[in-house]
C-alpha positions in Angstrom: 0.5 36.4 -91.6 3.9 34.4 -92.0 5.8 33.4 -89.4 8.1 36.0 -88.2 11.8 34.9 -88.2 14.9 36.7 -86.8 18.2 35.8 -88.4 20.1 36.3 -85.5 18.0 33.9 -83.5 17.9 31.4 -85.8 21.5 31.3 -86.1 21.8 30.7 -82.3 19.3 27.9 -82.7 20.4 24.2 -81.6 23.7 25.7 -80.6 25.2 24.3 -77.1 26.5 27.3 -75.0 28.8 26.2 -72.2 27.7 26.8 -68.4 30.3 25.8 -65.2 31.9 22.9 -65.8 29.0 20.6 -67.4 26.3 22.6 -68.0 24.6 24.3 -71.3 22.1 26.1 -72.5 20.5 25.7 -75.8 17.4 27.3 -77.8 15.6 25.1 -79.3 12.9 27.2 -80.4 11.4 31.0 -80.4 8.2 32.4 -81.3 7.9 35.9 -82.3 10.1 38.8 -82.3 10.4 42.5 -81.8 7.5 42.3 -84.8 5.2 40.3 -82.7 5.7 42.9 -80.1 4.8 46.0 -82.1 1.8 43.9 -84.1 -0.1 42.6 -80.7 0.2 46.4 -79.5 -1.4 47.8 -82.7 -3.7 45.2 -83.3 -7.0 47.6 -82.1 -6.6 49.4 -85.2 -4.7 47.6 -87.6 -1.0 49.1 -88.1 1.6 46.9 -88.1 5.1 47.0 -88.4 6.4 50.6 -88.4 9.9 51.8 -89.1 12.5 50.1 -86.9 13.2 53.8 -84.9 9.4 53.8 -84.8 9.1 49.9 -83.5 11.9 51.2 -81.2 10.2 53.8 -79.6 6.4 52.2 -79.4 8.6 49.2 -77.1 10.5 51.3 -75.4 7.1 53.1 -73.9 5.1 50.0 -73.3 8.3 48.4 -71.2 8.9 51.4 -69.5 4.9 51.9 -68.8 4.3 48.4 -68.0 2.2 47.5 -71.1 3.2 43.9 -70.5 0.9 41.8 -72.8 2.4 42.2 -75.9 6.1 40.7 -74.7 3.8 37.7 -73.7 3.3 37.2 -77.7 6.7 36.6 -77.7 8.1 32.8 -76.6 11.5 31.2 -76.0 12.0 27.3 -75.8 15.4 26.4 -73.9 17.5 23.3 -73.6 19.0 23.6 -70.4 21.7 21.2 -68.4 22.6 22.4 -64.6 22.8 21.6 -60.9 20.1 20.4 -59.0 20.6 23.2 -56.8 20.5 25.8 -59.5 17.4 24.5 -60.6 15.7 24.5 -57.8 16.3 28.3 -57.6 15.3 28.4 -61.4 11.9 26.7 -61.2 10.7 29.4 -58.2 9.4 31.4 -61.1 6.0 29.8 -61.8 5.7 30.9 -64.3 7.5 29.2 -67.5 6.5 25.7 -68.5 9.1 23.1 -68.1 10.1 19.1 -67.9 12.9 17.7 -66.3 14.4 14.4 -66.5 13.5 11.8 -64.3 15.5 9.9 -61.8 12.5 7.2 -61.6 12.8 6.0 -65.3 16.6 7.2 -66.1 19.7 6.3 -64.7 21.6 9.6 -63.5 24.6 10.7 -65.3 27.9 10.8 -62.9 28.2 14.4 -63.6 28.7 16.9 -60.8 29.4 20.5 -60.2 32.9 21.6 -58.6 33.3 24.7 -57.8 36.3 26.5 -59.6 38.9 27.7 -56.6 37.7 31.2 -57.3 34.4 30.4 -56.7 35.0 29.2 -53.5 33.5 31.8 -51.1 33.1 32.5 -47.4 29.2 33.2 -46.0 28.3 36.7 -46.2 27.8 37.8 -42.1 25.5 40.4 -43.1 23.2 38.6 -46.2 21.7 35.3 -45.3 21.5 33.5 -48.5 25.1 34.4 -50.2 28.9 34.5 -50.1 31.0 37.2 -50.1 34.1 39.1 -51.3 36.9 38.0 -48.8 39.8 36.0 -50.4 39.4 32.5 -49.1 43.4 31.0 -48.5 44.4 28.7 -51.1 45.1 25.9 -48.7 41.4 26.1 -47.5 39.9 26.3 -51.5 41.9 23.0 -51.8 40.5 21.5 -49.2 36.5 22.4 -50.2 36.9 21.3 -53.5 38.5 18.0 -52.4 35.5 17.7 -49.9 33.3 18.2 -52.6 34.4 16.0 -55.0 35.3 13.0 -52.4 31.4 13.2 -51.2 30.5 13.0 -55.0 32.6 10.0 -56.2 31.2 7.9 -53.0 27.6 8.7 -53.0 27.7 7.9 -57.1 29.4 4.2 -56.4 26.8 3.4 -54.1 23.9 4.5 -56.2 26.0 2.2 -58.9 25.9 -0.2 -56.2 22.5 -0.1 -55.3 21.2 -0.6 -59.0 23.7 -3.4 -59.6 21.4 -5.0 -56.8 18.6 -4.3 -58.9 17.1 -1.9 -56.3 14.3 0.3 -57.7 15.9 3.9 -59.6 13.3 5.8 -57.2 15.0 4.4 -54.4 18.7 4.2 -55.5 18.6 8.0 -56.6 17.6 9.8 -52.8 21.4 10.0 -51.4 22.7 11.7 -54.6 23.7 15.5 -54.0 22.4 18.5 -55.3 25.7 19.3 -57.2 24.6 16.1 -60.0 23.5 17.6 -62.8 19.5 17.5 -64.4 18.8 18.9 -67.3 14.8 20.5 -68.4 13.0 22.5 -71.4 12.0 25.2 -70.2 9.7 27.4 -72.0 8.9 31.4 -71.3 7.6 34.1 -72.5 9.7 37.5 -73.5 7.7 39.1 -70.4 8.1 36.6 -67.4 12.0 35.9 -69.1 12.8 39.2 -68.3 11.1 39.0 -64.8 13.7 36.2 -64.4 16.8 37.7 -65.8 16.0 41.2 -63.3 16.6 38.9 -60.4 19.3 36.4 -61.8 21.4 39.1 -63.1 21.5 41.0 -60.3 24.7 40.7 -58.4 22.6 39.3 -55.2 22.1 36.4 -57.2 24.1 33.3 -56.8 27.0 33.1 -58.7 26.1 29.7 -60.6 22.6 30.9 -61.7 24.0 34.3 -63.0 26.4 32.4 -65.2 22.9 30.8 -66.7 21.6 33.8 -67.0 24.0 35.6 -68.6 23.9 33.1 -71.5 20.0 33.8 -71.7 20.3 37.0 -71.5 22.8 37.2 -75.1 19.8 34.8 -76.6 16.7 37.1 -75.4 18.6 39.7 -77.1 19.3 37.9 -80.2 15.4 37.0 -80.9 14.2 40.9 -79.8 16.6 43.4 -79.5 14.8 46.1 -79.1 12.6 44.9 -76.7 16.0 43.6 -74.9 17.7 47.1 -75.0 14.5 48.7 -73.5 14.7 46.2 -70.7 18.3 47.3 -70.2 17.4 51.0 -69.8 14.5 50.4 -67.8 14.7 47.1 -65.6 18.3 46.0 -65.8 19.7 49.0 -65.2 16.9 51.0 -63.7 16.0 51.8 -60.1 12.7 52.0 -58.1 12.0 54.5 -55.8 9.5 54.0 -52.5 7.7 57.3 -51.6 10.2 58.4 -48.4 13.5 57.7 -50.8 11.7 59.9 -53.1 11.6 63.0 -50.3 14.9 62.7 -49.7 15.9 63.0 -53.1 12.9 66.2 -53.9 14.5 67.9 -50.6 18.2 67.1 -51.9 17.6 68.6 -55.4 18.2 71.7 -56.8 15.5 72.6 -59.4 17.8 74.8 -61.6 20.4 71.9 -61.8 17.9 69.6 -62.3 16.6 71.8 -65.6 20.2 71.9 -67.1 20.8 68.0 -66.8 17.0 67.6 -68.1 18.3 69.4 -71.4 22.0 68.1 -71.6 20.4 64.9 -71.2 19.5 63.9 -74.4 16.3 62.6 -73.5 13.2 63.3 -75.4 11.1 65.8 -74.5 8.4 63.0 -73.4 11.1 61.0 -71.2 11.8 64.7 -69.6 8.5 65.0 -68.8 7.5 62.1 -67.7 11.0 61.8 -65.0 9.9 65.6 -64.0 5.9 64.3 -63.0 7.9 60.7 -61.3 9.9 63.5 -58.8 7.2 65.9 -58.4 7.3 69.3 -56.9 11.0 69.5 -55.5 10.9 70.3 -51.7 7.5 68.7 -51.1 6.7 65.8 -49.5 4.2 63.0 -51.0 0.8 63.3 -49.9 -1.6 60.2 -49.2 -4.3 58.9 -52.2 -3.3 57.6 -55.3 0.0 58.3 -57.1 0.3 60.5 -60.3 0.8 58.4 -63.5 4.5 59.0 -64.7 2.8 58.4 -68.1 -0.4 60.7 -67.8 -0.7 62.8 -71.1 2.2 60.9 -72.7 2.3 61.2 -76.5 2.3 59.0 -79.0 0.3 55.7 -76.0 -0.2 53.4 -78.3 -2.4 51.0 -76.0 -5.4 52.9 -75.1 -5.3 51.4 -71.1 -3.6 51.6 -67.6 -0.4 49.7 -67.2 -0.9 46.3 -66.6 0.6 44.8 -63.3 3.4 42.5 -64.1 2.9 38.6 -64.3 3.6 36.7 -61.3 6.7 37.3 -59.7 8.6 34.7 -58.4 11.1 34.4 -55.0 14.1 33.2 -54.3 
């Protein structure tokens, strides 16, 4: 079987796309496509690729069913420059393969990461680990970003100075601040990427690693696009419901409404189905024991198994 190229992936290839200030992100590399995808998943008897509305639909169901193995066929090889501090959030999903330049055998570029006066932001009061939306006076966004980059320019002359007197890089390196900038390869699959852009898309996220993945996100959809357009609809974009949010929404909804958006809807008969066995009987609360499958009797399931639990997820 040749090797399956996308056009509009290998356009993007070796390209530099800008990040903050310094940064970049570049692909260097993909395996596979939305092909791959629809070939690994119809490898138990033999059909391959389909009709592209076909292809669509077989990846919509496994994403939305959690068929995860055949996104794994699917790899990405990145070129990426950022902060230290934005890639120690990066590298908390486990599970991508990556190397990272060294400070022991290189000598660290003087590049660091100011913050633009608009991203200059107060600590949220209510979430731990972010900013949020009051407007910071000018006088005081000055004043942080001259911090900032005062802190910078000394700690880099004395690592300057310290190699001058031929101390060891290992050594020399340790004061520098987490705003220099590193830069890695980082390889992924299509599967575990999209673990990573769920959580680095979301608005939660820190600013500085959302503007990374937004440029990974354009590049994901280059190389599969449907695969990436199923994510949308189902992971980006979709919701989660625990089992007592899911009796408050039974005991809030009207069953005869709820048939009239089913068929204004524009889903397919399947996708109605399925969203009417995920609510349930409306007015009634969930029982103990094992949960219905929102896929059970599904046409047209392609994999012959249970949904797979997703790869390991990562924190932070």
């Amino acid at each position: 079987m040749a090797r399956i190229t996308v056009p509009e992936a290998e356009a993007l290839i070796d390209q530099e796309f800008g990040v903050l200030d310094h940064g970049f992100v570049r692909l260097v590399d993909y395996l596979g496509g939305d092909a791959r995808i629809v070939q690994a998943a119809r490898v138990s008897y033999g059909d391959g690729t389909k009709t592209v509305r076909e292809d669509g639909a077989l990846i919509d169901y496994l994403l939305r069913n959690r068929h995860t193995s055949p996104f794994e066929q699917v790899i990405l090889t990145f070129h990426v420059k950022l902060p230290i501090f934005v890639a120690r959030q990066w590298i908390r999903h486990r599970t991508a393969r990556l190397n990272e330049i060294s400070g022991r055998y290189s000598v660290m570029r003087d590049e660091f990461y100011v913050p633009g006066p608009h991203e200059v932001r107060f600590q949220d009061k209510r979430n731990r680990q972010g900013g949020d939306g009051r407007d910071v006076p000018e006088e005081l966004r000055e004043r942080v970003i001259s911090v900032l980059r005062s802190g910078q320019e000394r700690t880099y002359a004395e690592y300057e100075d310290l190699l001058e007197d031929d101390i060891a890089r290992e050594l020399a390196r340790v004061n520098l601040p987490l705003s220099l900038y590193t830069e890695m390869y980082w390889q992924i699959d299509l599967n575990n990427l999209f673990h990573f852009l769920r959580l680095r898309l979301d608005w939660h996220a820190q600013y500085e690693i959302r503007a990374y993945g937004d440029v990974m996100a354009r590049i994901a959809q280059a190389v599969a696009p449907l695969a990436y357009a199923a994510f949308e609809e189902h992971e980006l974009h979709g919701r989660s419901f625990s089992r007592s949010e899911l009796d408050v929404l039974r005991a809030a909804l009207d069953p005869v409404r709820l048939e009239e958006a089913l068929a204004a809807s524009g889903l397919r008969a399947t996708r109605r189905d399925e969203l009417t066995r995920k609510l349930g009987p409306l007015g009634a609360r969930a029982t103990g024991g094992a949960p219905a499958r929102a896929d059970a009797g599904a046409a047209n399931d392609t994999t012959g198994g249970a949904p797979e639990p997703r790869a390991g997820e990562a924190a932070g």
